[in-house]
N, C-alpha and C positions, 0 to 999 in steps of 0.2 A: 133181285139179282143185280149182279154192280157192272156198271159199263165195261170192264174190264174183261168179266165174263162174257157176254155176250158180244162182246168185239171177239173174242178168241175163238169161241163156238163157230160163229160164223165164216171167220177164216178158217177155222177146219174143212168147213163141208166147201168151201172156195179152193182150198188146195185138193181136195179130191176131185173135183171134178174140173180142176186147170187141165188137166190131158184133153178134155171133150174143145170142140170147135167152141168159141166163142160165145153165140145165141145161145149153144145148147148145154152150154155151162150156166149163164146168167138164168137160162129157163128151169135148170135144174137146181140151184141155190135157192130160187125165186121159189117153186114146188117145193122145195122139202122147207122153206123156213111156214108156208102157206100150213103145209098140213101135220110138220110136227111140231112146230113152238105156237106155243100158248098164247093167246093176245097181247099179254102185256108185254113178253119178251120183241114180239115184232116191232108194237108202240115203242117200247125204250130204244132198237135199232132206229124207228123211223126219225123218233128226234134225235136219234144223234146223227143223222144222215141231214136231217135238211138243218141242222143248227140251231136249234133252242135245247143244246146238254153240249156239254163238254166231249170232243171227242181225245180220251188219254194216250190213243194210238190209234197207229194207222190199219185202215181197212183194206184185205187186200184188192184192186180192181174190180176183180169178177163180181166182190162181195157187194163193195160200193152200187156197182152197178142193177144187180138184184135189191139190194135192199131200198134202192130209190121207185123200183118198181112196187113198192109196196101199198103207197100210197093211191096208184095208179089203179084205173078199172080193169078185169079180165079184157084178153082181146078177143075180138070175137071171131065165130070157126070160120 
C-alpha cells in the first residue's frame, strides 16, 4: 500500500472521530488502527511517523497523535 494511502485512511477515521473529546479520539484512532489494519499497514504509519519514510502529506493531529502511540506498550487498567 503507498504512503499516500495510508496517510488518507488514517485521516478518515481521524476526521470521524474529531467531534469526540480529545483522549477519546486519539484512543479511538489508536483501537481501530490496533484491531482493523493488518501489521504491515500500522509499521508503514509507524515509520512514517517517527521518520525513516517520507511523509507526502500531512497527518491530521488526532491521527499523528494515535499513530505515535503505536509503538508504545498498552496502558495498564
Amino acid at each position: 500500500m503507498s504512503d499516500h494511502d495510508v496517510i488518507r485512511m488514517v485521516n478518515q477515521i481521524a476526521q470521524f472521530f474529531a467531534p469526540y473529546p480529545e483522549t477519546d479520539a486519539v484512543e479511538g484512532i489508536h483501537d481501530h488502527m490496533v484491531k482493523f489494519w493488518p501489521p504491515a499497514m500500522r509499521r508503514e504509519l509507524a515509520a512514517l511517523v517517527h521518520g525513516s519514510a517520507n511523509t507526502p502529506e500531512a497527518l491530521h493531529p488526532l491521527a499523528l497523535q494515535a499513530a505515535q502511540r503505536l509503538d508504545a506498550p498498552p496502558p495498564l487498567p
